[in-house]
FIKOLZA-1660 file (N, C-alpha, C; in steps of 0.1 Angstrom, whole numbers, plus 5000, padded with zeros to 4 digits):
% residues 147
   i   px   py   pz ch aa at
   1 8206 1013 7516  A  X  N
   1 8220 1015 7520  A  X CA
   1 8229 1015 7508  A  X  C
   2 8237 1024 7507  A  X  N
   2 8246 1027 7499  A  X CA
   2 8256 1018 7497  A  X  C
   3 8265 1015 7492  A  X  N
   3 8280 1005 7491  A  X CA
   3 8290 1012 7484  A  X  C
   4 8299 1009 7486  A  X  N
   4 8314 1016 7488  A  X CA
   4 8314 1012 7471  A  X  C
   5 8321 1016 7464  A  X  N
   5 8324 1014 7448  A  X CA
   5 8336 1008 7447  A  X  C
   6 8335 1001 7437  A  X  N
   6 8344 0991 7438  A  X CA
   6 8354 1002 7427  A  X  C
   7 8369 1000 7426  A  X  N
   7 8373 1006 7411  A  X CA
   7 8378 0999 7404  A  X  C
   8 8377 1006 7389  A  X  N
   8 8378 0997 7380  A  X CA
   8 8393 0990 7384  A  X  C
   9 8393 0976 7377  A  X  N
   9 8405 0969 7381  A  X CA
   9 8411 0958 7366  A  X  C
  10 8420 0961 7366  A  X  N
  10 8427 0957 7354  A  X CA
  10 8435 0946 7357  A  X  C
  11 8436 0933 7347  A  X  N
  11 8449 0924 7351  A  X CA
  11 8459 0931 7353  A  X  C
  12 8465 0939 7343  A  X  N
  12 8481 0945 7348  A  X CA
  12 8476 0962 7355  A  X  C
  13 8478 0956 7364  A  X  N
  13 8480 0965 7374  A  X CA
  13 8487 0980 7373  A  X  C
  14 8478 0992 7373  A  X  N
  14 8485 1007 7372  A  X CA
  14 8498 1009 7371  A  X  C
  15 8506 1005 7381  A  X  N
  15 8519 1006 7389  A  X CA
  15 8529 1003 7379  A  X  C
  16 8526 0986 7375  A  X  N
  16 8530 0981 7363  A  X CA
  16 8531 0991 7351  A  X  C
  17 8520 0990 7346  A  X  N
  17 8517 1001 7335  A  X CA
  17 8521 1015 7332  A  X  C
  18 8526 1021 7345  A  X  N
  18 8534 1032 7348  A  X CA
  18 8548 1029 7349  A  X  C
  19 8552 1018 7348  A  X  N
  19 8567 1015 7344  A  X CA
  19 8571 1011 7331  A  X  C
  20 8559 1004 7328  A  X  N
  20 8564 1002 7313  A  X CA
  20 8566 1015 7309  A  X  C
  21 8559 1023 7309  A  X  N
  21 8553 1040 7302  A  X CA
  21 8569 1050 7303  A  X  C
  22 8572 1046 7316  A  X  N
  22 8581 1049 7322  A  X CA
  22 8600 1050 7315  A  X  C
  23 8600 1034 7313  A  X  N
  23 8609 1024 7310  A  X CA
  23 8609 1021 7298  A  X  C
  24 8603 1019 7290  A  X  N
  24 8602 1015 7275  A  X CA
  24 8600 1027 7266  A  X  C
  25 8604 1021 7254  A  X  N
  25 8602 1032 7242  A  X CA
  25 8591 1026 7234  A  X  C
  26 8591 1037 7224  A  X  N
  26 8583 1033 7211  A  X CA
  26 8564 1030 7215  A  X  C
  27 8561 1020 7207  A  X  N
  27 8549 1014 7209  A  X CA
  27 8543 1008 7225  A  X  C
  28 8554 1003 7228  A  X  N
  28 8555 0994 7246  A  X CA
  28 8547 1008 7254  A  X  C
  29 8556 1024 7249  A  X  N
  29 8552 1031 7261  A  X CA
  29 8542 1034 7257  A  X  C
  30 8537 1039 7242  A  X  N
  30 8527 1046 7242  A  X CA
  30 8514 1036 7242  A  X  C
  31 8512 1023 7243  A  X  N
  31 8503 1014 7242  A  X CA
  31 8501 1015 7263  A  X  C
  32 8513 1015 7269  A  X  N
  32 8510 1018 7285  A  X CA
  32 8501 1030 7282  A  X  C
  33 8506 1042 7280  A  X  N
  33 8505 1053 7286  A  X CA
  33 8486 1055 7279  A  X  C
  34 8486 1049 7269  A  X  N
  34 8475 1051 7261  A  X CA
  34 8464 1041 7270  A  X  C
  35 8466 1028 7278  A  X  N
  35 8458 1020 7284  A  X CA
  35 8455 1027 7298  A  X  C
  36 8465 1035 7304  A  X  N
  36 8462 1042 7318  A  X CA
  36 8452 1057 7318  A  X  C
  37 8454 1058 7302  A  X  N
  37 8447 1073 7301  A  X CA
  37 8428 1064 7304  A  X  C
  38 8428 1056 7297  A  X  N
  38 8417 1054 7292  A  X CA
  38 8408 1047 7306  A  X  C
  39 8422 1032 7312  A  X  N
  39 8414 1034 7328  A  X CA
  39 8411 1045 7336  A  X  C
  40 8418 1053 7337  A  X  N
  40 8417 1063 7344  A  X CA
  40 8400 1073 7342  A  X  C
  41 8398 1071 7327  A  X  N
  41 8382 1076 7320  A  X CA
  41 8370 1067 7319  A  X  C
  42 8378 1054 7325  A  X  N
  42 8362 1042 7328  A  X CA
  42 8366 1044 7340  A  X  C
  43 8369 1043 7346  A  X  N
  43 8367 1049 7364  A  X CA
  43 8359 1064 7364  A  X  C
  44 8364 1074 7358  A  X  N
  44 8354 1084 7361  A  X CA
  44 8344 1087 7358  A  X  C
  45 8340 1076 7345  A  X  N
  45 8326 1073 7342  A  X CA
  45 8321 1065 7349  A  X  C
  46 8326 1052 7355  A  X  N
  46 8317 1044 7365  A  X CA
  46 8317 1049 7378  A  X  C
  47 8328 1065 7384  A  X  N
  47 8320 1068 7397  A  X CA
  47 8303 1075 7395  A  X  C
  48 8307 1080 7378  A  X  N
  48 8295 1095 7379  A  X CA
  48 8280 1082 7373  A  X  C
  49 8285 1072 7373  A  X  N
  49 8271 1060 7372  A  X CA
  49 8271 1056 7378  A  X  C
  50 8281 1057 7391  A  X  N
  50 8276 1052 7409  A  X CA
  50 8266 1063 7415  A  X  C
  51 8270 1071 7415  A  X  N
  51 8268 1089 7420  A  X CA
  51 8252 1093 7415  A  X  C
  52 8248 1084 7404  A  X  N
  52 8236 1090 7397  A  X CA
  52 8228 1077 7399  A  X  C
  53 8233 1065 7403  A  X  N
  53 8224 1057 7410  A  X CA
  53 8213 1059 7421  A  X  C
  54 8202 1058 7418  A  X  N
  54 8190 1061 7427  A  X CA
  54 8191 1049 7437  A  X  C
  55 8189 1056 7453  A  X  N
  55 8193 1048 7462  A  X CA
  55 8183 1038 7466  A  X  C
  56 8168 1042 7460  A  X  N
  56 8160 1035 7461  A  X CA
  56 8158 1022 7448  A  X  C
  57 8165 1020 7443  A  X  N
  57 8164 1011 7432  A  X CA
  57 8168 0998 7438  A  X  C
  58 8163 0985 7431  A  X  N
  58 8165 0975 7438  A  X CA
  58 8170 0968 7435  A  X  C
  59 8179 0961 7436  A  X  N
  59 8191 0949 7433  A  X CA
  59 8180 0938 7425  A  X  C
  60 8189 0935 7413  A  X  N
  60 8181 0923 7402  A  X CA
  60 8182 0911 7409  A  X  C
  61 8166 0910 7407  A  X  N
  61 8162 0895 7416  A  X CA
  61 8169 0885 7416  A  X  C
  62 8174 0878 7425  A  X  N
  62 8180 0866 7426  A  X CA
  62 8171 0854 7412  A  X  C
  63 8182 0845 7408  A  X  N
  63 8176 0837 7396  A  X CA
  63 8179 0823 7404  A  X  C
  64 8168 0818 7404  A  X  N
  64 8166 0803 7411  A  X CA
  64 8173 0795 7406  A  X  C
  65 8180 0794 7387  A  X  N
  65 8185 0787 7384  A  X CA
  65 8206 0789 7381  A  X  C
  66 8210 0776 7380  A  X  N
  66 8227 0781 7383  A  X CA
  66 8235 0777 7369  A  X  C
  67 8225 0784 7357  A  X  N
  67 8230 0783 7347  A  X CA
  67 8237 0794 7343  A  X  C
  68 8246 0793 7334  A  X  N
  68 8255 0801 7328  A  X CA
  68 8247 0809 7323  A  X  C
  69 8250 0820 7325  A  X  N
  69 8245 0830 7314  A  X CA
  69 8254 0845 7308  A  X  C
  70 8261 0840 7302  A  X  N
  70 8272 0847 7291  A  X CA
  70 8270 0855 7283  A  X  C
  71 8272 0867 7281  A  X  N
  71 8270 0877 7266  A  X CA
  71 8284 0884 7263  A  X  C
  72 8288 0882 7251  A  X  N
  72 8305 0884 7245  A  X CA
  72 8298 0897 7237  A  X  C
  73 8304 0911 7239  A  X  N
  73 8300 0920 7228  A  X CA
  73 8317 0925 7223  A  X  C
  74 8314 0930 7211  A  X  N
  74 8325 0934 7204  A  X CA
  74 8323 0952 7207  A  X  C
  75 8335 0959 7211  A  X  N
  75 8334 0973 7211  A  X CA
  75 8336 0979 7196  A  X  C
  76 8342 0973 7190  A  X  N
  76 8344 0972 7173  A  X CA
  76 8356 0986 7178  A  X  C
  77 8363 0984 7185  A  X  N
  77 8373 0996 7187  A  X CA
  77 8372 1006 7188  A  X  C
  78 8360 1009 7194  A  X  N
  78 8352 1020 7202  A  X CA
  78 8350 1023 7218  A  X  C
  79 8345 1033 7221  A  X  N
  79 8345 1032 7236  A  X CA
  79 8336 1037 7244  A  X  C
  80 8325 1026 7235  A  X  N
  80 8310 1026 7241  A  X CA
  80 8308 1015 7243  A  X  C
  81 8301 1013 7262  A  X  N
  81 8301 0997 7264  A  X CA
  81 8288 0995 7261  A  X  C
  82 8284 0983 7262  A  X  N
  82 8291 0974 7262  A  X CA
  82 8291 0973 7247  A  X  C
  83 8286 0976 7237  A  X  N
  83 8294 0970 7221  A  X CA
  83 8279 0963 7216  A  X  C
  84 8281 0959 7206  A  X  N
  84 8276 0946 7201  A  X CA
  84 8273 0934 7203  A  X  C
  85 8267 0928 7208  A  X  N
  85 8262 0914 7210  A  X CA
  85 8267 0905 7197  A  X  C
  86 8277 0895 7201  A  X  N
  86 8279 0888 7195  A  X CA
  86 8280 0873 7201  A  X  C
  87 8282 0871 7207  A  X  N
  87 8279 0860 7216  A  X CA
  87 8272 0858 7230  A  X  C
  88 8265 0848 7228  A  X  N
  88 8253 0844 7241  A  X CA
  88 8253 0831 7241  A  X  C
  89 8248 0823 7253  A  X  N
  89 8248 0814 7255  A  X CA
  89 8234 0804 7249  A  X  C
  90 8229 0813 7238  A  X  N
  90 8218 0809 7227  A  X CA
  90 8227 0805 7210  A  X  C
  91 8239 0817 7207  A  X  N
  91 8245 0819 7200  A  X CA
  91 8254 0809 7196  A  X  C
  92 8258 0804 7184  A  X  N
  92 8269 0798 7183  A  X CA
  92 8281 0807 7182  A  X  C
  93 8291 0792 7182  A  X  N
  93 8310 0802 7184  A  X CA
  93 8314 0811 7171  A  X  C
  94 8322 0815 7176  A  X  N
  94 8327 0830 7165  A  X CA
  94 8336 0823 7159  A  X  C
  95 8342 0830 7152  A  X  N
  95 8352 0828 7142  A  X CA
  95 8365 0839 7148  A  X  C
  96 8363 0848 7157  A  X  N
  96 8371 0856 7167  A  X CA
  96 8373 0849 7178  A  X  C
  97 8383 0852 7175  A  X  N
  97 8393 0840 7188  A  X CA
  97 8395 0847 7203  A  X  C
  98 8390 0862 7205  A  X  N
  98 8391 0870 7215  A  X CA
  98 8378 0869 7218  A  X  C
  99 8364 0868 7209  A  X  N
  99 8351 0866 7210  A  X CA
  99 8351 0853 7219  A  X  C
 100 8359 0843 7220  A  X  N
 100 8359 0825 7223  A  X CA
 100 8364 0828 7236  A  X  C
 101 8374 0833 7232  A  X  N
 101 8385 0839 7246  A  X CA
 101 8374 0842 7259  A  X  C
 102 8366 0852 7258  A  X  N
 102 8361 0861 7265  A  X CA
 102 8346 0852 7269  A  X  C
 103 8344 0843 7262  A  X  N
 103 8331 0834 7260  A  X CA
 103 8332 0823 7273  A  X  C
 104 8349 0818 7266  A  X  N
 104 8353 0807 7280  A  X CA
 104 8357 0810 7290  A  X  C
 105 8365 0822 7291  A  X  N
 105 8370 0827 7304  A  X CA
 105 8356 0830 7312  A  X  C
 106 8346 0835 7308  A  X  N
 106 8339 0840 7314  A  X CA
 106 8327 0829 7320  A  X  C
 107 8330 0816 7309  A  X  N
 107 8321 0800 7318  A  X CA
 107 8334 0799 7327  A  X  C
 108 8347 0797 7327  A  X  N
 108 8355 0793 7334  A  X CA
 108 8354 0801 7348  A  X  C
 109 8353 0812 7349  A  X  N
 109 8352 0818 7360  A  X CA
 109 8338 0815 7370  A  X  C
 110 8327 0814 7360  A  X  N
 110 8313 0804 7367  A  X CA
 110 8315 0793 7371  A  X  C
 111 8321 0787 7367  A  X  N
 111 8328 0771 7370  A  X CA
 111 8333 0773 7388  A  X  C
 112 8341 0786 7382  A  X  N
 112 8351 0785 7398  A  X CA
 112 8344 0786 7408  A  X  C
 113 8336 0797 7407  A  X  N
 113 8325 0800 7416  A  X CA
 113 8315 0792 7422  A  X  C
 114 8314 0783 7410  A  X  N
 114 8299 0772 7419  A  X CA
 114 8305 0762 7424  A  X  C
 115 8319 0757 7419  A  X  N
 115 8327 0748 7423  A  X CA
 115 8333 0748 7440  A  X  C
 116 8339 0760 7435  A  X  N
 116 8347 0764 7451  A  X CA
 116 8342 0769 7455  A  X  C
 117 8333 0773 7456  A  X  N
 117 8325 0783 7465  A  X CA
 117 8309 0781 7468  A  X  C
 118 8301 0773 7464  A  X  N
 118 8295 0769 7455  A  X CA
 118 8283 0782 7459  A  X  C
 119 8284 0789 7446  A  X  N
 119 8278 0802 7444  A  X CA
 119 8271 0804 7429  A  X  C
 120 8263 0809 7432  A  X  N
 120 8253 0808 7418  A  X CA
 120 8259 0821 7410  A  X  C
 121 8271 0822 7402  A  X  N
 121 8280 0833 7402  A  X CA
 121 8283 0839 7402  A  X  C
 122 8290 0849 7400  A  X  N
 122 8299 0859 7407  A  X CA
 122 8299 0868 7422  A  X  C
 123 8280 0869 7422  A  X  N
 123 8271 0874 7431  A  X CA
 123 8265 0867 7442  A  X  C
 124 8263 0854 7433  A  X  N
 124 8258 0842 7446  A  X CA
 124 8236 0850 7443  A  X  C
 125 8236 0859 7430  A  X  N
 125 8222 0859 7422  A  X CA
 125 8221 0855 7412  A  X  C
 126 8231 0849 7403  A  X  N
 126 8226 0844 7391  A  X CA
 126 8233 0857 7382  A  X  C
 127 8243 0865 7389  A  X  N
 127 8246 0874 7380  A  X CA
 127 8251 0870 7364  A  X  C
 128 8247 0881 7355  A  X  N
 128 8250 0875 7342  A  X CA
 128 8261 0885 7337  A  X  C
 129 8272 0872 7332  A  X  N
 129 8284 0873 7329  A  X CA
 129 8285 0882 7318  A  X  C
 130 8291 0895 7314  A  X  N
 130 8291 0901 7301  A  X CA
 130 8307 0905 7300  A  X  C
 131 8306 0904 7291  A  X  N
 131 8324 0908 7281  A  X CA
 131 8321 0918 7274  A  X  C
 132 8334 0919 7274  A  X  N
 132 8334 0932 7256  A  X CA
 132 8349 0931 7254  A  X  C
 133 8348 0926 7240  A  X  N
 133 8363 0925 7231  A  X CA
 133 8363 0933 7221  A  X  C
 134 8376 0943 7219  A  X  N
 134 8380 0951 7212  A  X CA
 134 8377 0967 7211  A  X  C
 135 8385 0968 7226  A  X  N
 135 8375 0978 7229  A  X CA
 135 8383 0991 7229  A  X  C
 136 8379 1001 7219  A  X  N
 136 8386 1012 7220  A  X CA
 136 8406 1004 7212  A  X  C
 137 8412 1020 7211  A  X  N
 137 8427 1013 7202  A  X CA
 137 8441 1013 7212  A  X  C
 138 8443 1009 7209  A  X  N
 138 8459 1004 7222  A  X CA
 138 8453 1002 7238  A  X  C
 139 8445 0997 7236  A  X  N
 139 8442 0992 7251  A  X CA
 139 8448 0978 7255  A  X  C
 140 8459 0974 7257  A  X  N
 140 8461 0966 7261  A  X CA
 140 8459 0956 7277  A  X  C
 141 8446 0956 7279  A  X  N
 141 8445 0952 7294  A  X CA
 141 8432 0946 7293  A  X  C
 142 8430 0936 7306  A  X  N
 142 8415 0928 7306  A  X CA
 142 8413 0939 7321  A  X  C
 143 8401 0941 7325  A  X  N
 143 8395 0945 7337  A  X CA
 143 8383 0945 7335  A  X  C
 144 8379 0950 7346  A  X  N
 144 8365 0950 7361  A  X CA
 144 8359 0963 7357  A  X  C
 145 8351 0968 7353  A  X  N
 145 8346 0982 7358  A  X CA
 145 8331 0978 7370  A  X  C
 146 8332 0968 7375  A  X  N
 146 8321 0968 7381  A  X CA
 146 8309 0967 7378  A  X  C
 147 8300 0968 7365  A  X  N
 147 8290 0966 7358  A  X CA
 147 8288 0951 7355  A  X  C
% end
């Protein structure tokens, strides 16, 4: 059975991002107008990697256990995902404060999950958490591409 695609989804919100672009001069607009080009280009690459998904493939086994499992990659300001592996939950802390950023946010949100919900994360399979920090140049936004 097929499933509806999720889209990519960003903390600040399109709408937003089209006002600043809108409303603001200088840097403000072209850092918007530069972050909507580029969502706009991870959506049309994650429908055409929905679209070429084989319908017969099978969802990654459920993991018996409800441990964290985190990977931080650096895009190195590129805009190939996910990047570099630089952090794992084998790995010690970075010295990149967006590497840490993206390391805790991403326990903190497993946290929420098994806590409130109590779900083995995000999936309720043990899905494993991946980041990418520094991704591509004026992208100012955190989001979802669904992956």
């Amino acid at each position: 059975m097929k499933t509806i695609p999720h889209h990519v989804c960003g903390v600040i919100p399109p709408h937003i991002l089209d006002r600043v672009a809108e409303h603001s001069a200088g840097e403000a607009a072209d850092d918007a107008r530069s972050t909507l080009q580029q969502m706009r280009e991870l959506e049309r690459e994650r429908m055409r990697s929905f679209v070429a998904l084989d319908e017969t493939a099978t969802a990654e086994p459920a993991i018996s256990t409800s441990k964290k499992r985190r990977s931080v990659y650096d895009a190195q300001h590129q805009q190939h995902l996910p990047g570099k592996l630089v952090m794992s939950e084998h790995k010690p802390r970075s010295a990149d404060v967006e590497v840490d950023e993206a390391y805790d946010g991403s326990g903190a949100t497993f946290d929420f999950y098994a806590q409130i919900f109590a779900r083995n994360s995000i999936d309720d399979r043990g899905m494993r958490l991946d980041s990418t920090v520094h991704y591509s140049r004026r992208f100012d936004n955190a989001m979802w591409n669904g992956r």
